[in-house]
VOGU-3710 file (C-alpha; in Angstrom, 3 decimals, decimal comma):
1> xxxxxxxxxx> 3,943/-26,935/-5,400  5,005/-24,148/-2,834  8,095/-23,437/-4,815  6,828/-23,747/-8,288  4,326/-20,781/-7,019  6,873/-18,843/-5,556  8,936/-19,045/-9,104  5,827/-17,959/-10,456  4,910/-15,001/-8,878  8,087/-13,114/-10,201
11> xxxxxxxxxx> 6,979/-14,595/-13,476  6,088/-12,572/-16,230  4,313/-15,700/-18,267  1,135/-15,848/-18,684  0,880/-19,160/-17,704  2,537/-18,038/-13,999  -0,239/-15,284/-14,063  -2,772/-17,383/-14,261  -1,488/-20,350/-12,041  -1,702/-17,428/-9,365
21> xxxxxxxxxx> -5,242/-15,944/-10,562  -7,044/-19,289/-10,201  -5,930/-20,377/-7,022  -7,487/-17,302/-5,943  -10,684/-17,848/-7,468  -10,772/-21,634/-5,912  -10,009/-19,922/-2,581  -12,937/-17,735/-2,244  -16,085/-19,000/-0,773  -18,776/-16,982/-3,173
31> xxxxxxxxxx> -18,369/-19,128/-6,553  -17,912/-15,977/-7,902  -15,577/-16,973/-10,911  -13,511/-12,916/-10,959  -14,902/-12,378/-6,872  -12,203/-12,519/-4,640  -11,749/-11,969/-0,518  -9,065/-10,816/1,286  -9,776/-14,474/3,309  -8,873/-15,532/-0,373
41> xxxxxxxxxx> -5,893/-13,418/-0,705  -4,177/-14,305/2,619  -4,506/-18,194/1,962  -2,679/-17,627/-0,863  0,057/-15,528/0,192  0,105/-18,191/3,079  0,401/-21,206/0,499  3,114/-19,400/-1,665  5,150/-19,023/1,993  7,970/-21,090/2,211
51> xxxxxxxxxx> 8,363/-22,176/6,162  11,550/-20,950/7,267  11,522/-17,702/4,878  10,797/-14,381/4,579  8,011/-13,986/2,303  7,625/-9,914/1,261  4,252/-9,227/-0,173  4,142/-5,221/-1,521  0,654/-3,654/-1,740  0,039/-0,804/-3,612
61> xxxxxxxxxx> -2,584/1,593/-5,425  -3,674/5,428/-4,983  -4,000/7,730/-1,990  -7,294/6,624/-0,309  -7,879/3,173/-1,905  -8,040/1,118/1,062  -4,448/-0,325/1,456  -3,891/-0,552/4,979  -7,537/-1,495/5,712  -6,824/-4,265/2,854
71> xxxxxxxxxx> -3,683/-5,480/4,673  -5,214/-5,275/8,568  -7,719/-7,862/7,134  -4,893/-10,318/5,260  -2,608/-9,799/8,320  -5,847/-10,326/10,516  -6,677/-13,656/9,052  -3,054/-15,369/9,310  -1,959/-14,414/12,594  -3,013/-16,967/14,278
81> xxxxxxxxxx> -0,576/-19,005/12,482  1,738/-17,163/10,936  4,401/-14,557/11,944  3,416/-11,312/10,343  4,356/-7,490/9,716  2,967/-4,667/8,227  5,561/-2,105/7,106  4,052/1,174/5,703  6,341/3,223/3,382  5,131/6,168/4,830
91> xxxxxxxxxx> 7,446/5,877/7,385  10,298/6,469/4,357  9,061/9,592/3,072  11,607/12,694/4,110  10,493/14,754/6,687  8,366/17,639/6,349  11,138/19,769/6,828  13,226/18,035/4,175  10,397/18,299/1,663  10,417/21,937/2,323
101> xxxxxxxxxx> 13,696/22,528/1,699  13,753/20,754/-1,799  10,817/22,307/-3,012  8,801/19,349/-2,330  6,058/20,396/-0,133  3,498/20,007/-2,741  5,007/16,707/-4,263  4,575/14,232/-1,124  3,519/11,146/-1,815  5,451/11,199/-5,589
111> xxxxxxxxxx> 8,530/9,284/-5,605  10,893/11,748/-5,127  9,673/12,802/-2,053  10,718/9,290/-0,506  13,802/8,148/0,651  14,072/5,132/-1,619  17,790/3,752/-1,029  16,719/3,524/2,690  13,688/1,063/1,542  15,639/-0,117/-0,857
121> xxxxxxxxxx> 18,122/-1,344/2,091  15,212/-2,369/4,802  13,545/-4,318/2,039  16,949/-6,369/1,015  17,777/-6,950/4,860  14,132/-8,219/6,007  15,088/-11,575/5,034  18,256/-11,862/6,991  18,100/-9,962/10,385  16,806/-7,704/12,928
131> xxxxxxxxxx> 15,750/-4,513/10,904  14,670/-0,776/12,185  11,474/0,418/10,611  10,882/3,861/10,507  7,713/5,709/12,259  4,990/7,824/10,644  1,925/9,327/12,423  -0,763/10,282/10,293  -1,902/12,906/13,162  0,914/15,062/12,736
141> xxxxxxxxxx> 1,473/14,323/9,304  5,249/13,398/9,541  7,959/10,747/10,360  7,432/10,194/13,931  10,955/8,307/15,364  8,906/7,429/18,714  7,037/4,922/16,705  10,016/3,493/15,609  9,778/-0,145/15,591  12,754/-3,352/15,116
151> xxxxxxxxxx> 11,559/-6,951/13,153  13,052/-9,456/12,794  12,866/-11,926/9,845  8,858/-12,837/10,379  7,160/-15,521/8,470  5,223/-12,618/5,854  5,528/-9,175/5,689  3,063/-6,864/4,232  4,587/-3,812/2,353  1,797/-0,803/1,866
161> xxxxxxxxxx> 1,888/2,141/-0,053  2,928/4,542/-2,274  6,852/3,746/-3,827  7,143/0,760/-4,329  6,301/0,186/-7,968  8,511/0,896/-11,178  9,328/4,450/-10,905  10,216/6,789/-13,823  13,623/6,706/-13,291  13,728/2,198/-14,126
171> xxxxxxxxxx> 13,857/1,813/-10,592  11,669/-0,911/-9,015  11,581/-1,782/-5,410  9,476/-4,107/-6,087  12,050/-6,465/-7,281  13,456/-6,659/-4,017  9,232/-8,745/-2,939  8,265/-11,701/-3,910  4,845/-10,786/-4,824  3,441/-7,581/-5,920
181> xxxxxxxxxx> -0,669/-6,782/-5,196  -2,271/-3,156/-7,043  -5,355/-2,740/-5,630  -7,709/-0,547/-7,746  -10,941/1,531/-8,192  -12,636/3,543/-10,525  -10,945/7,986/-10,293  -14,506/8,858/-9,288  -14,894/6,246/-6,196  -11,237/7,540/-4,896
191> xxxxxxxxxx> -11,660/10,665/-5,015  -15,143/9,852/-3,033  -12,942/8,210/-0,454  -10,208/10,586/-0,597  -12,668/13,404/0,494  -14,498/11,126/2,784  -11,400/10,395/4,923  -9,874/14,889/4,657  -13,260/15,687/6,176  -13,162/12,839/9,040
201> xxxxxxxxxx> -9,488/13,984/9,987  -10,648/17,737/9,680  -13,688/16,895/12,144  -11,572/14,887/14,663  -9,387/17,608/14,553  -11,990/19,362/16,332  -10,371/18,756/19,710  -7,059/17,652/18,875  -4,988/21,279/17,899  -1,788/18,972/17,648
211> xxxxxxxxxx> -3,438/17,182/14,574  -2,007/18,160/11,016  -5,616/19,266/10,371  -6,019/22,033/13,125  -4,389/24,257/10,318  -7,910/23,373/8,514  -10,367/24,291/11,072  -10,832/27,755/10,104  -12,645/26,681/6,954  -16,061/25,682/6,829
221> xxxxxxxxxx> -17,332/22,082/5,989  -18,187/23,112/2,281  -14,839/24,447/1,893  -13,236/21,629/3,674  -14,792/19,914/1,115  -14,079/21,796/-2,014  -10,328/21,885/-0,726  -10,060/18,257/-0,360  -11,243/17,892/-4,048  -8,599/20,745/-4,910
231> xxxxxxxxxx> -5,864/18,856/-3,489  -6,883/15,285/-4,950  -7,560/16,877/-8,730  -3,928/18,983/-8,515  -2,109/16,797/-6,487  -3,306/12,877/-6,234  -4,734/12,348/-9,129  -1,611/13,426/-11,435  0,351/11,107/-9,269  -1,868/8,206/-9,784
241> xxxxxxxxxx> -1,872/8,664/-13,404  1,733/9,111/-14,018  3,556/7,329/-11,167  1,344/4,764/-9,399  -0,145/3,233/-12,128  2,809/2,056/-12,979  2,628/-0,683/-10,051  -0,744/-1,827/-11,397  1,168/-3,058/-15,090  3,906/-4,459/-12,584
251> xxxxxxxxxx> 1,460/-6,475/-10,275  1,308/-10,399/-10,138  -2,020/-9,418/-8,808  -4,682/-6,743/-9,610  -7,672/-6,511/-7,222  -10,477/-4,375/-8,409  -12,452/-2,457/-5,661  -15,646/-1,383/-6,325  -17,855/1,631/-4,975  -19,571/-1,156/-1,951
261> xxxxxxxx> -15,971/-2,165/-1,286  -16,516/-5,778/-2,929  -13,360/-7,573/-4,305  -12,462/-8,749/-8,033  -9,733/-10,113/-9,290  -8,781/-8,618/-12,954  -7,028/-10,546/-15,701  -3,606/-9,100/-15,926
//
């Protein structure tokens, strides 16, 4: 059974599709026929694991959707018996300096602003060997090489972020995984989010003048406010629509996340 599933999560059939949707309906604990948990989730990236293998797991979605939060709680739930890694592609955007000197500044986050044959070549060598993942810190908004970190071939590893899905260009990193998770939510309830989390960073900030958000502190908390909607209306929400979308029509799996943060799976 654990190979047919694996076949079927690069599967494009329906039949695949839905092999994978109701085992993760008969994995969560509500009864909920469309509910799902990320308890859910990890059991069956778990069951889909072949012992002995690398199994790559990409998650995806928009700026502010919950991604890392979504795989702390999968990774969470397995570690006591499996081998797992989170791997951010944050850490393969170009530096800030290299955005600036492309023009790019304004475009982070959009696929050209990451260096994609670099994941391209951590993603195909996670499966064989020792591999250097690249550093980000979300304090100074930029790579960060002292958080530099070396895995090597772990039982699952969790892929989160932006890049990873079908870009414009026909390229798909996603091929390189063996399962592909878009979680979503309704514009409003991310931009909500995406608003909630500027204005936390610009408080903490505060007392921290190394953080990215110092720059910020000269505003007050209305403006804060009305530039974190500025930046998500002419910045993140064009790049949902035209590039990151594109992961959800990719996905073996589609979780819906509503405005309480409750789980759904959606028919794909």
């Amino acid at each position: 059974m654990t190979m047919e599933l694996r076949h079927a999560l690069r599967s494009t059939s329906t039949q695949g599709r839905e092999l994978i949707r109701s085992l993760a309906r008969t994995l969560d604990d509500r009864g909920n026929e469309s509910a799902v948990s990320t308890n859910g989730i990890a059991e069956l990236i778990a069951e889909c694991a072949v012992p002995g293998e690398t199994f790559i797991v990409g998650v995806t979605g928009s700026v502010a959707v919950g991604k890392t939060t979504f795989c702390n709680a999968i990774a969470g739930h397995l570690r006591s018996t499996q081998q797992i890694e989170i791997v951010s592609t944050d850490g393969f955007l170009l530096s800030n300096d290299a955005l600036n000197a492309r023009g790019l500044s304004m475009r982070k986050g959009y696929p050209e602003s990451y260096d994609r044959g670099l994941m391209s070549g951590v993603l195909q060598r996670l499966r064989w060997g020792p591999v250097r993942i690249p550093g980000y810190s979300h304090r100074t908004y930029d790579l960060a090489p002292e958080l530099d970190r070396t895995i090597s071939r772990p039982d699952i590893v969790l892929v989160e972020g932006l890049g990873i899905g079908p870009g414009i260009d026909g390229r798909d990193l996603s091929s390189h995984m063996d399962m592909l998770v878009y979680l979503d939510a309704s514009e409003q309830d991310l931009e909500t989010w995406f608003v909630e989390r500027f204005l936390a960073l610009w408080k903490a900030a505060e007392s921290d003048p190394r953080s990215f958000y110092a720059r910020f502190r000269s505003l007050s908390e209305d403006e804060a406010d009305a530039f974190a909607r500025s930046v998500w209306t002419q910045i993140n929400l064009p790049n949902l629509r035209d590039s990151i979308t594109r992961g959800r029509d990719a996905a073996d799996l589609v979780v819906q996340k509503a405005a309480d943060h409750r789980l759904s799976l959606v028919s794909t």
